[in-house]
Structures are given as structure tokens and as C-alpha cells.
N, C-alpha and C positions, 0 to 999 in steps of 0.2 A: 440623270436627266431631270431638268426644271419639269415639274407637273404643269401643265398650262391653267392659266386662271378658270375659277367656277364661273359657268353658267351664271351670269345677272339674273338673264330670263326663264324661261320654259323650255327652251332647247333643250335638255333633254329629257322635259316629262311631255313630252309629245305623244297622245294617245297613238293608238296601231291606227294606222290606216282605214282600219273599216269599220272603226270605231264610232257615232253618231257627232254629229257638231252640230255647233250652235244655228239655227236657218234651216240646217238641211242640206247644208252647201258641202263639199268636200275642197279641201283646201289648194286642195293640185288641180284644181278643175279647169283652171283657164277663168272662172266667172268673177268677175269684179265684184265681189261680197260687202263692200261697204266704202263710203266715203272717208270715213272719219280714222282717226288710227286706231286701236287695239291696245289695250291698257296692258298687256305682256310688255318688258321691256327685251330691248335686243342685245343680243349674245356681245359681250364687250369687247371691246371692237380689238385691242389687241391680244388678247386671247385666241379670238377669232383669227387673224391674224397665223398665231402659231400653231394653231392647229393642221392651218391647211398646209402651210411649209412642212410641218412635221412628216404628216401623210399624204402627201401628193407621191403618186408613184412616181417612179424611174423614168419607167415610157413615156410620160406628159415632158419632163424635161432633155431626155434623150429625144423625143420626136423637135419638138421646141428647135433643138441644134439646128437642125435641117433645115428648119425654116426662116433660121436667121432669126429666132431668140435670143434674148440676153442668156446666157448659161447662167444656171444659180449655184449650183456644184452634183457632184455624180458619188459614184462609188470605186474602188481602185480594186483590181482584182491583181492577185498573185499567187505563187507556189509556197509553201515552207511546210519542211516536214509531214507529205505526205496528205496535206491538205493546203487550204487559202484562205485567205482573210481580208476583211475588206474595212475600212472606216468610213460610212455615211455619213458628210457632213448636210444637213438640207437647211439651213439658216437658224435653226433652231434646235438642234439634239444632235448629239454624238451618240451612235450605233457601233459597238465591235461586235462582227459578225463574224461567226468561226465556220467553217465548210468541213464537210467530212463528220467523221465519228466523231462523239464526245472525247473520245480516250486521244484525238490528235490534236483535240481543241487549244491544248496549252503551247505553246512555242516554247524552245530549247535553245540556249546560247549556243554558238559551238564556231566555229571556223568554215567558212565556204570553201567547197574544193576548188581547187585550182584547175579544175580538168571543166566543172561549169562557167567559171568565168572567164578559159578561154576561150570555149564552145559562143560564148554570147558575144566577146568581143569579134569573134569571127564574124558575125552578122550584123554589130549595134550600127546603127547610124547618127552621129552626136547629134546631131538639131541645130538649131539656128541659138539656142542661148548655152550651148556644153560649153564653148571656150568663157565664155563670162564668169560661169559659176564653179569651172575651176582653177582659174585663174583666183576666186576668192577662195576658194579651199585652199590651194596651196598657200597662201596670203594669212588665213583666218585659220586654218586647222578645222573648224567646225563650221558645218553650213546645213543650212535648212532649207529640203529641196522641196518647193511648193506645188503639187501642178491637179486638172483636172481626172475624170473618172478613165481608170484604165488608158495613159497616155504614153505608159514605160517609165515613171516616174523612181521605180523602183530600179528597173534596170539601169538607167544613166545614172542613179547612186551606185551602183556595184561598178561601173563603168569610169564614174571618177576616180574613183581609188584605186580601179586599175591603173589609168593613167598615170598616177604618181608612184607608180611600181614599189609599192607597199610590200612585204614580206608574205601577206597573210591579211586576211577580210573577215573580220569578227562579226556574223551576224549578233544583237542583240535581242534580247527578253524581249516582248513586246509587252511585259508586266513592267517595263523598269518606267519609273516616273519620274518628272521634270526635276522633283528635289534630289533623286537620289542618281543620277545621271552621271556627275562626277565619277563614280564612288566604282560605277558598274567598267570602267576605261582602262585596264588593269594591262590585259596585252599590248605587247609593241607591236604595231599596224595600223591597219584602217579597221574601224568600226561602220555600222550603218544598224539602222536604228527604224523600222519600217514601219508607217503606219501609227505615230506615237500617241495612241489618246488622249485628245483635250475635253474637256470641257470648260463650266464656268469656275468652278471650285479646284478643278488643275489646269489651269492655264501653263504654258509654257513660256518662263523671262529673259530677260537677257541676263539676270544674275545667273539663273542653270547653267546658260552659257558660261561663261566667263570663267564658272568654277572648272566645267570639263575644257575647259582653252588651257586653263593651267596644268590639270593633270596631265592632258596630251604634249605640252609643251615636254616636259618631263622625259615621257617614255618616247617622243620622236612620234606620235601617232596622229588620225585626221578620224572624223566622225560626221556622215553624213545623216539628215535624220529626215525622213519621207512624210509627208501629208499632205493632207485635203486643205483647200484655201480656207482656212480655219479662221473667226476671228478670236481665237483665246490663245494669240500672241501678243508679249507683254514687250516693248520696248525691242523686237526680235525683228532685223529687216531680211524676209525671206529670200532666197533667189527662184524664180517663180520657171518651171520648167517648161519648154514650148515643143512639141514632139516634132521629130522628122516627116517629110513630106509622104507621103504612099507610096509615092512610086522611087523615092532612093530606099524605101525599107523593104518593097518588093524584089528591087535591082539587088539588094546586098544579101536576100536570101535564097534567090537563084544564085548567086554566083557561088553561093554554099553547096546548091543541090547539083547544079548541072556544070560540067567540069570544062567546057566548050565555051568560051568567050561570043563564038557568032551563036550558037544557041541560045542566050539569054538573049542578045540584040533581036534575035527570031520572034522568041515570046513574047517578050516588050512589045512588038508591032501588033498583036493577034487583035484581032477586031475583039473582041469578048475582054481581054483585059483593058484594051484602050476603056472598054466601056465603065468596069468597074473603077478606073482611075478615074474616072468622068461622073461618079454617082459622087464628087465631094469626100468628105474627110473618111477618114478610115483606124482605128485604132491598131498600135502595131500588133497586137496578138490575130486581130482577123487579117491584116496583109498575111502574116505569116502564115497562115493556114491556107488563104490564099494561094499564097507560092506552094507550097508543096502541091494544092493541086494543078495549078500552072505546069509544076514541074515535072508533073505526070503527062503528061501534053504529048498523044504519039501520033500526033495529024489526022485520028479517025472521027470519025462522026459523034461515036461516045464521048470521046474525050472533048470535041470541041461543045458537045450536048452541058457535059459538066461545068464547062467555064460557064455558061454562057446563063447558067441555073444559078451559080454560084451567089447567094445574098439576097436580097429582097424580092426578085424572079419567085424565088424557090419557095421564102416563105409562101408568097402571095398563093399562087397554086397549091403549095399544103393547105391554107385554110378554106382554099374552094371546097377540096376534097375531103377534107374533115366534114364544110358542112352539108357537103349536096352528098355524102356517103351514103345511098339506101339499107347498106349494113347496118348504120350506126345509130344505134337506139337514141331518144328524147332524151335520156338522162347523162348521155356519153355525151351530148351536144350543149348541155345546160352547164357541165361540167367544165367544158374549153370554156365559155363562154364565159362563166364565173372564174372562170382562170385568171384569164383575159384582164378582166377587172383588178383581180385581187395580184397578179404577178408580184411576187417579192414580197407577199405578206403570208401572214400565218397559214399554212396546208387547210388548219381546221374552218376557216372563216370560208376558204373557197369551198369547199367540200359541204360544209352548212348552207352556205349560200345557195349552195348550186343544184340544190334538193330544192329552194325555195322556186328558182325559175323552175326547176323540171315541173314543179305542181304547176305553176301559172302555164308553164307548154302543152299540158295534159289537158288543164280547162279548155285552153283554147284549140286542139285537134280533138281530144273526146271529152264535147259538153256534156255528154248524157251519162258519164260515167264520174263516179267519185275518185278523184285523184288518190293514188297509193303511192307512196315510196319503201322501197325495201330497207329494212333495218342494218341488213348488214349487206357489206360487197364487197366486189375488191379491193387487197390490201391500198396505202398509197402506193408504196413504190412501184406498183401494177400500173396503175389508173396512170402515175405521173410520166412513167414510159411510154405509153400510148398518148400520150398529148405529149411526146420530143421536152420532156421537162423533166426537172430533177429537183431534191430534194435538199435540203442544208439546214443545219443546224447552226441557230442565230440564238446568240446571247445579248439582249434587246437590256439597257438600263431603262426601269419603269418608276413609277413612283412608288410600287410596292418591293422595288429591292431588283436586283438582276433576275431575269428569268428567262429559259433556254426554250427556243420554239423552234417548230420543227417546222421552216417556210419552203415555199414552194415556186420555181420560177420556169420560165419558158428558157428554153438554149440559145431560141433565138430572139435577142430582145426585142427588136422591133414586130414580134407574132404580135401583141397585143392590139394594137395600134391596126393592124392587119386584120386583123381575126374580128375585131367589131366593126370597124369602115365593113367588113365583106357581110356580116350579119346585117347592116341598118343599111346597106342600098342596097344587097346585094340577095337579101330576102325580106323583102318588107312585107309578107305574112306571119313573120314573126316579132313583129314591132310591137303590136297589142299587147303582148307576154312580155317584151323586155318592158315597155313603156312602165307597165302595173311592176315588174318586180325591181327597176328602180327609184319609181316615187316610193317604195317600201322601204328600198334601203336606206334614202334620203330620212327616213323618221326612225331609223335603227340609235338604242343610245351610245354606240360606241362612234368613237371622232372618225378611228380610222374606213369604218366603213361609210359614213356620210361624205368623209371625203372621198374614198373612192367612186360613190355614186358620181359626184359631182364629175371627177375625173374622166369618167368613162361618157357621162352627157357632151362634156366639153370635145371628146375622140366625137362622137356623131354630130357635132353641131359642126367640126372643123369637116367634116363629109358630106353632109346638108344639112346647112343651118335651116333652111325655112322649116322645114319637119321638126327638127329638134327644138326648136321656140315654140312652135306648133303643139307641139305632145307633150312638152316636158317643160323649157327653161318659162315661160309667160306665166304658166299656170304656178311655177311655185314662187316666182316673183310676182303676185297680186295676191299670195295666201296673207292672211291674217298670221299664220303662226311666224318667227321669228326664224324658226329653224328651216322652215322651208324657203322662206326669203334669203338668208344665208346662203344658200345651197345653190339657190340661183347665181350670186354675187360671187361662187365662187365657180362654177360652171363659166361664168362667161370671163371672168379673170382668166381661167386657163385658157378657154377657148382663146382669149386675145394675146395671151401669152404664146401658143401657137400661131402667131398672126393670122388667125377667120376671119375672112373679110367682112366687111360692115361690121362690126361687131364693136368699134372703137365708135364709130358714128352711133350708132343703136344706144352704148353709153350715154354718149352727149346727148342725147334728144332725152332718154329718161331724166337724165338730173334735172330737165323741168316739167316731166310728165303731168298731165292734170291728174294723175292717179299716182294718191302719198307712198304705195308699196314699190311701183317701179320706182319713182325715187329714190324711197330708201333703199332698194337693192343697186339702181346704178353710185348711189353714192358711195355706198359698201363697198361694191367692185372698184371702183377708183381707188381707195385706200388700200385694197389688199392687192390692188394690182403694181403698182407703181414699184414697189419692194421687188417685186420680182421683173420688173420691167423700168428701170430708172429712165430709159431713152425717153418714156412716156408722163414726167412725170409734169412739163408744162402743160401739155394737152387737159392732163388729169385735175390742176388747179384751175384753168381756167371755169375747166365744165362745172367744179365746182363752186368758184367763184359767181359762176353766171346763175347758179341753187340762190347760193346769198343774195342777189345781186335781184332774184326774182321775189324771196320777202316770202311771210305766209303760212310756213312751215309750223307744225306743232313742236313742243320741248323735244318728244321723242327723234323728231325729224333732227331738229335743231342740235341734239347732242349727237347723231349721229353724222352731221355733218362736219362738224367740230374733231370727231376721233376719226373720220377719214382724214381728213386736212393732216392732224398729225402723225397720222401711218407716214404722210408723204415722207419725214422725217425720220423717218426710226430707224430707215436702214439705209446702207448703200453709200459709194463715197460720193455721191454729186448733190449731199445734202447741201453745199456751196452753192450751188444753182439756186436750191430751194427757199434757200433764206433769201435770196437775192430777189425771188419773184415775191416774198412776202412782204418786202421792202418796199415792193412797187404798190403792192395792191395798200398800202395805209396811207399811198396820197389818193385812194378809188374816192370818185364822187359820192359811192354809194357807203352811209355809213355800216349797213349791215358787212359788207364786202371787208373793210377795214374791223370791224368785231372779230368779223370768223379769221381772218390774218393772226390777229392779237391773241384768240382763244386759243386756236389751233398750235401758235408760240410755246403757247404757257403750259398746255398740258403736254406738248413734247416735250417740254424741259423736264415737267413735273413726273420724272420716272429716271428709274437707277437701276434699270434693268441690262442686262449685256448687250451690249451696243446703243446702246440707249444715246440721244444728243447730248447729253455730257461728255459721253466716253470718248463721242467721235469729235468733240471741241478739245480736249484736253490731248488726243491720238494727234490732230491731223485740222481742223480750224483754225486754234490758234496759231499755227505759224501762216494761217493765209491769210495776209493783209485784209482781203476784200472780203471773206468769209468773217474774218473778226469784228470787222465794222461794219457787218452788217446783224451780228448777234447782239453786239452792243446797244445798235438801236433800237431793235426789237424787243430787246431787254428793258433798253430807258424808257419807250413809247406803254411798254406793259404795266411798269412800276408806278408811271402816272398818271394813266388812263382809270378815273372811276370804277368801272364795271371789270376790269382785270387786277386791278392793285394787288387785292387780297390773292387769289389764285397766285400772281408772282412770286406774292414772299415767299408763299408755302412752297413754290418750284425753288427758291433762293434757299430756303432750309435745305429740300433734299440736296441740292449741289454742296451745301457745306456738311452736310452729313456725312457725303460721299466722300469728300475733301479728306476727312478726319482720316480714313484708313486709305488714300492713295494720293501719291507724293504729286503726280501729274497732274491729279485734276485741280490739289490745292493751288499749285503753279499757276492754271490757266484759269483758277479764280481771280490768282492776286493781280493777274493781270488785267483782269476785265472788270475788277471793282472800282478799280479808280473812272473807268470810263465812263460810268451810269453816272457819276456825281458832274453833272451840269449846273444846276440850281441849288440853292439852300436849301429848298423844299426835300432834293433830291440826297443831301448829305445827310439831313434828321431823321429820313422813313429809313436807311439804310442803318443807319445811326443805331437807330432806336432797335429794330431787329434784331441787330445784331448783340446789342450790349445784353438784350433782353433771352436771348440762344439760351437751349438749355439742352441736357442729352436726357434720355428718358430717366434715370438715376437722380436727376437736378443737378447735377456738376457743371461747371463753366467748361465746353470746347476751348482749349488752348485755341484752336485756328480761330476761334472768333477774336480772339483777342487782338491775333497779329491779324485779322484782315480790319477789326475795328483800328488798328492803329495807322491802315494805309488809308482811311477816311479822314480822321481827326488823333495828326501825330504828334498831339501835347496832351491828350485827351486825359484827365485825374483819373485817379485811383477811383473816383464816387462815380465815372460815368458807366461803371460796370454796372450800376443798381438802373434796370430800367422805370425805377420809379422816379430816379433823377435824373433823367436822359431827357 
């Protein structure tokens, strides 16, 4: 895993909270502390960026679905050997997660029994894209099956290979990697290959491919190979999996359990299942469990009590009674609650945490007494049983090497999301306490738990906003510190990445607020929202268009409107759209409006990062007409615009830098160099640059040479010397 970029700013030397500041003011107060900006610079913006992708939980993006969110990607849960495994991809880091004991953590090749993959075809239901993608297996031998978190991705790979009535189903290493793939194809069968870890530095190409096309050619064999919508596919066109509908994965597991054909048509009717087919999507592991208790179904009151509990009912009620328990001590309640937040991250961080609201519970039920915590208590796996949660061992890639932690999550994913909506409306005498021990966490120096503050504001603002702007998101977006403006920007990105209402309008009005910190936080939130919300990302330019367009701004402002503009860019496929509105806004009346266009250009270009607008020109621009010509111009309008020129060349270097080790992007230079050359003016700046290229070593780049020769292709031997250029 890429380490994310350092702090520019002070984000993380952010004194403790109760620490003295400058005035007397405290930074989360809600109080407008100053006119002017604050000489700290802010956390850089794509950094920032990766941060919050990295650790946004689950729940923020599993809740998101529901509400008709963009999906950004999830996590894939399965069986092998005894334990499961999952690969999180969240836009920015590959996670292999192993479940169970250390000692099962490793996967073993070996042969599928033939007694499991008839048990599963008895139930599978192909989906709306199974005939496409083996129609290409049969065709191609090798296919790369693509799909979201826990969809059955892995079963309709065992499931194609049944199909083609193979001898024999080779699970694979989950160690084997993209070079040595060939190599691992040895048995005659099908193979499947689950889960295959990418990152940036192993990407998966279509050379892997090609080499195991030929070995299987050979032995008469097929290889299916399972992942998350990853982007470290090289030249690899996925077949992208879409799951069966609920109710044919329901229908095909009754007809498993209950042996009566008008029995299932019975159940199918029951008011209680009509319902949960009516709550929207459902993954097929939970229809499944579903059915079996459907299929226990014996017309009594209990049993129809059961259906009718079944799924989000049931959470909701457990977390009432979790917290209105008068059993249940202050520290068993700070404990869920810290859960809540942290779900899917380190055991230790909820457990630390969850000490710190007990104190802040205890000030506020006994003020006259000095808060205590006991040193020791119960084991986890105690505590983790009594909050319906379980334990896993995750082998996280850090920047200090792999290292195995022992995380903690709810059974039922959606408790989280539950468990706080029912705290912040549900007991609003304990808001005081959460309020203070989330501005706390917000100034903690680890990423993961500032984002999770942020994460869990955004759950209470999507449950009442006006409170939550009220206590929490206003006061850290008007702080002077950088890190607490952050934190807002990233509060309300989630929150509107949940679609909470007003929350999109509330943007728009900040980005011309009389007051420079809501600005800067709404301009932030535009940048880091768009990434994960592309639907939004004209809304997002305008408002910040209408920033430029209003003038006034200090540097700091100024540069931060600049790296939001080009977040719009960094990810996502409808960066097409985006160049297209940039295009529009350099015929704007206003010249500021036409700058931020131009700047915003130049610094997205100016990065060579994974996914980066090179990667997504050279993948997927160049061959769109109207995306090409319109990078073109944006390109030519930069290179001879005063105030951008320089910035361009330097973005012109890294693309040919990039060039040097990748055949693609050289391609979709040679193509786009001729097109910048309009004028003479425009053949000599290009000219001169290039002849002038140098690598850090002082060697001439070969590519300079063959792109100086698509400029000026009689060009002598002497125009190599840029002092005779």
C-alpha cells in the first residue's frame, strides 16, 4: 500500500483539545475567531483525498447503496479451508484480509469436491450476465470475473466451470501472482483463482493472460479469476458480474429445503417475506439464510414472529435494548457505541476509544466524582459476544511492512448505522458526551480515526442535520486549524454522499460564504466529493466556478480552489464530461473563471499517480473523439496562456516521463503532440522542450527524440542541443 502524502500543514500536530489557543477561543466552538485566513497551510488536497477513501468504513458505503449512492466498491466474503477472505478494494489500497486463526490464514491449492459443487449448482441462480461471460470462457479459456461486495462472484466462477463439465475444479494459491500465473495451470480442468491481489506495483496484464491462454490451450483447461472492480488491470477487459434477483435466489433455495412444489408458491405469498423482498437488494448469502428460516415456516405465531424480525426489524430493536438496558453499565454502552464507529477496524482502537467516551459518560452522569476506568476486563472475545460481533484476523499492507491485527466487526452490518441514528435521536442526553468525544477524535493523530469521526458525524447529520451542524460540523468548519476544517469537508462529503438533504444546497451557498473557512471547507468538500459521486460532479464545478467567478480570495483560498477543481479529475470514468465543462468555462466572461479552468488542467495533468488523467487518457480518452479534442485544447489554451505556460511544460515532462516505461501512454502522446502545434509560436515552445529533455542521469529519453521528430521531421542532428533550438 502507497503511504498517502505528508501533511503540507499541521494536521497532525494539532494540540489535545483542552489544550490553551491563541484568543482563548476553542476551535470547534462554533465562534467565528477571525476574518483573515490563518498562516497554517491545508492538508494537500490529494492526499486528503486518500485518506478519506482509504478509511471510510463499510457502513458509510454499504448504507450509501440504500440510498441510491454511487457504489464505490465493498468487500467480497467467502469460505476456503476453514476460514474466509476478503479483498477490500476502497479507491485507493488493497487489504487481504484473512478470518479465522492465524494457522488458516494461508490458502492450499487442491481440487474442489465434486459433492460441493453439486450441492451449489442445486441452488445457483446464473444472473442476468452468466450466459455472456461463459459464452467468453468457452471462447477465451481465461476470464476475469469482476463484481461488487459479497454478490456470489465467487460462486458463478465455480459455477462456470461447471457448466463446461470440466473433469475436475482446481482451486488456486491465493499467493500465486500475475507473473507467475502460467506457470501455477498444470492440471487438466478448470481452475479459479479467487480474490487475486492487485495493487500498483502488481497490477494484472493481458501479457499474464495470454501466457496462461496458452498453457491451458495445451492441457484442454479454462481459469476463472475473481475480483473487486479493481483499477490495476493492464490492457485486461473484465467480464463484470451482475447477481440474481432475491427472489429467484430465495425460490431456488426452497425448492432445496422444502420438497412440495405448492409449499414454496405458499411461502413466496407470506406477507413477512413479500416484505423483505420489498426492503431492495439483498446479497445472496443473506437470501440464503433467509430461506432456511422461511423454510422453517410452521404457520405459528413464533414462526411467523421470526420472519417478520428477520433483518433490519431486528437489528433496530437490539440496539434499543442495548441502550435503554438498566443492566448495562456506562462502559458496556460506550463500548457498542465505540464499536459502532470503529466496525471493521482494529479491536484495539474501539476498545481504547471506548474508555475515552466512558470517561466523557461519567462526567456527564457523575460531575462530582473523578472519572475511573478499570485497568483490566473482560477478555475480547467476551466483550465482542455480547455486542453480536466477532473477531478476525486482518493482515493490512502498511507502510511499515504487512502487519496482522486483530479487527473487530458487528454480524450485522447495518448495527452501526443503527446503533448511532438510535444514540443521537434516540437519547439526546447523551449528545454532550458524544459531542466532546468526537471533536476529540477529530484531533487524534491517526488518519484512520479522524476519518472515522468524520464518518460517524456524517450517520448523525443523515438523522438530524440541524443538530449535527449545530454541535459538531459549523464549529469545525469556521476553526482556524486545517485539520478541523478537513474534517468537516469530509463529514459533509459523506453526509451527501448518503444523499442528506440540503446538504448539496448548504455546499453551494458556502463556496461564496462571507466567512473564508466555510469556504474553504465547502470548496474541499466538492473536491473530495465528486470522486466518489461523479453523478455530481457538474453541480460541483459550477459552485465552484461561481468561488472564481466571485474574486477576492486569499493564496491559501486560491490554491485550494485550484486542487479541488482538479480532484474533479483524478478519478472516475466521466472525467469526459469534465473536460467538456472545462472547455466551456475558457470562453466564461470572467477571466478569473477561465484561470481556475486552465490551473485546475494543468495540475491534474501534473501527476503520475495510479489513475492519475494520464492513465485515464492513454486507458480510455484517447479513443473518444470528443474527450481527445477536448484535452487538446485545454492543452493548447495552457501551453500559451502566460500565467499557465510554465506549470504545462512541467505537466508535458511528467507525461513524457511516464511515456518512457509505458507503451500506451507513449501512444496517446504521439497522438496528441501533433495537435497542440497550431502556430509557429506553438511548434518552437514544444520544440525547444523537448530537444532540451533530460532524465535525472543527463541522458537524451529515446521518446523525446521520436516525439521531437512528429513536431519537425527533417529536424538535424544539432537541433538535439537546446542551445541551438
Amino acid at each position: 500500500m502507497t503511504a498517502p502524502a505528508p501533511a503540507r500543514g499541521g494536521f497532525d500536530d494539532v494540540p489535545p483539545p483542552d489544550a490553551p489557543r491563541p484568543g482563548g477561543a476553542h476551535p470547534d466552538s462554533g465562534e467565528v475567531l477571525d476574518a483573515g485566513e490563518p498562516e497554517e497551510e491545508s492538508r494537500e488536497a490529494g492526499a486528503a483525498q486518500r485518506e478519506l477513501v482509504a478509511h471510510t468504513p463499510g457502513f458509510i458505503f454499504g448504507e450509501a447503496a440504500s440510498f441510491g449512492g454511487s457504489a464505490v466498491a465493498g468487500s467480497q466474503h467467502g469460505v476456503s479451508a476453514g476460514g474466509s477472505a476478503r479483498d477490500v478494494f476502497l479507491g485507493g489500497k488493497t487489504e487481504i484480509h484473512h478470518h479465522g486463526t492465524a494457522a488458516s490464514a494461508a490458502y492450499v491449492s487442491g481440487e474442489i469436491p465434486r459433492r460441493r459443487l453439486d450441492e451449489l449448482a442445486a441452488v445457483f441462480v446464473e444472473g442476468p450476465s452468466f450466459a455472456a461471460a461463459l459464452a467468453r470462457l468457452r471462447d477465451e479459456r481465461v476470464l476475469v470475473l469482476t463484481g461488487a461486495h459479497s454478490t456470489g462472484r465467487h460462486a458463478a466462477a465455480l459455477m462456470l466451470l461447471h457448466h463446461l463439465g470440466v473433469p475436475a475444479v482446481h482451486a488456486l494459491s491465493a499467493e500465486t501472482g500475475p507473473a507467475n500465473l502460467g506457470a501455477q495451470l498444470t492440471a487438466p480442468g478448470g481452475h479459479v483463482l479467487r480474490d487475486l491481489p492487485l495493487s500498483r506495483n502488481r497490477p494484472l496484464r493481458d501479457t499474464h493472460l495470454y501466457a496462461a491462454r496458452d498453457r491451458l490451450a495445451k492441457t484442454g483447461g479454462y481459469l476463472v479469476v475473481t475480483l473487486e472492480n479493481s483499477p490495476f488491470l493492464r490492457g485486461v477487459a473484465p467480464s463484470a458480474w451482475e447477481p440474481p434477483g432475491a427472489a429467484e435466489v430465495l425460490r431456488a433455495h426452497l425448492h432445496g429445503l422444502r420438497e412440495e412444489p405448492g409449499d414454496v408458491t405458499g411461502l413466496l405469498a407470506l406477507g413477512p417475506v413479500r416484505d423483505f423482498l420489498a426492503r431492495g437488494a439483498h446479497r445472496p448469502a443473506e437470501v440464503a439464510r433467509f430461506a432456511a428460516e422461511v423454510a422453517r415456516y410452521d404457520g405459528g405465531e413464533q414462526a411467523a414472529a421470526r420472519l417478520a424480525d428477520f433483518g433490519h426489524a431486528a437489528v433496530e430493536r437490539q440496539c434499543r435494548e442495548w441502550l435503554g438496558d438498566p443492566e448495562s453499565t456506562l462502559r458496556d454502552k460506550a463500548f457498542l457505541i465505540s464499536l459502532a464507529v470503529f466496525d471493521q477496524a482494529p479491536y484495539v482502537l474501539a476498545a481504547e476509544l471506548a474508555d475515552r467516551l466512558y470517561v466523557h459518560f461519567q462526567r456527564l452522569q457523575h460531575p462530582e466524582q473523578p472519572p475511573e476506568i478499570p485497568v483490566f476486563g473482560l477478555a475480547a472475545e467476551t466483550r465482542l459476544e455480547r455486542a453480536w460481533a466477532e473477531g478476525e484476523v486482518r493482515v493490512e499492507t502498511t507502510k511499515w511492512g504487512a502487519v496482522p491485527q486483530y479487527t473487530a466487526r458487528f454480524k450485522k452490518e447495518n448495527t452501526p448505522r443503527v446503533l448511532l441514528g438510535e444514540v443521537w435521536t434516540g437519547h439526546p442526553s447523551a449528545r454532550p458526551a458524544l459531542v466532546s468525544w468526537l471533536k476529540e477524535l477529530a484531533h487524534d493523530r491517526r488518519p484512520v480515526v479522524r476519518t472515522r469521526a468524520a464518518a460517524a458525524a456524517a450517520l448523525l447529520a443523515h438523522a438530524d442535520l440541524p443538530s449535527a451542524m449545530e454541535l459538531l460540523i459549523d464549529g469545525w468548519a469556521v476553526s482556524k486549524t486545517s485539520g478541523s476544517r478537513l474534517t468537516a469537508a469530509n463529514t459533509l462529503t459523506l453526509a451527501q454522499f448518503l444523499d442528506t438533504p440540503v446538504v448539496l444546497r448548504l455546499l453551494t451557498q458556502w463556496c461564496t460564504d462571507t466567512h473564508w473557512a466555510r469556504r474553504w471547507t465547502a470548496i474541499r468538500a466538492f473536491g473530495l466529493l465528486t470522486p466518489l459521486r461523479p453523478d455530481l460532479a457538474a453541480p460541483a464545478l459550477s459552485a465552484l466556478a461561481a468561488r472564481a467567478r466571485a474574486g477576492g480570495g486569499a493564496k491559501t483560498e486560491s490554491d485550494n480552489l485550484v486542487d479541488s477543481t482538479a480532484l474533479l479529475l483524478s478519478v472516475g470514468a466521466r472525467r469526459g464530461e469534465m473536460l467538456s465543462e472545462l472547455v466551456r468555462l475558457l470562453h466564461h466572461d470572467t477571466p478569473s473563471v477561465r484561470t481556475l479552468a486552465l490551473a485546475a488542467f494543468v495540475r491534474a495533468c501534473d501527476s503520475a499517480e495510479e489513475g492519475a488523467l494520464v492513465e485515464w487518457y492513454a486507458d480510455t480518452g484517447m479513443y473518444e473523439p470528443d474527450s481527445a479534442r477536448d484535452l487538446a485544447a485545454l492543452w493548447r489554451t495552457s501551453l500559451g496562456d502566460r500565467g499557465q505556460t510554465r506549470g504545462a511544460l512541467a505537466a508535458l515532462h511528467t507525461w513524457v516521463r511516464l511515456a518512457e516505461h509505458r507503451a500506451d501512454v507513449a501512444q496517446a502522446l504521439e497522438l496528441l503532440l501533433p495537435a497542440l502545434v497550431v502556430t509557429a509560436d506553438d511548434r518552437r515552445r514544444l520544440s525547444h522542450e523537448l530537444a532540451g529533455l533530460r532524465t535525472p542521469d543527463g541522458a537524451r529519453p529515446p521518446l523525446a527524440d521520436r516525439l521531437l521528430g512528429l513536431l519537425i521531421p527533417s529536424t538535424p542532428d544539432t537541433s538535439r542541443d537546446p542551445s541551438r533550438s
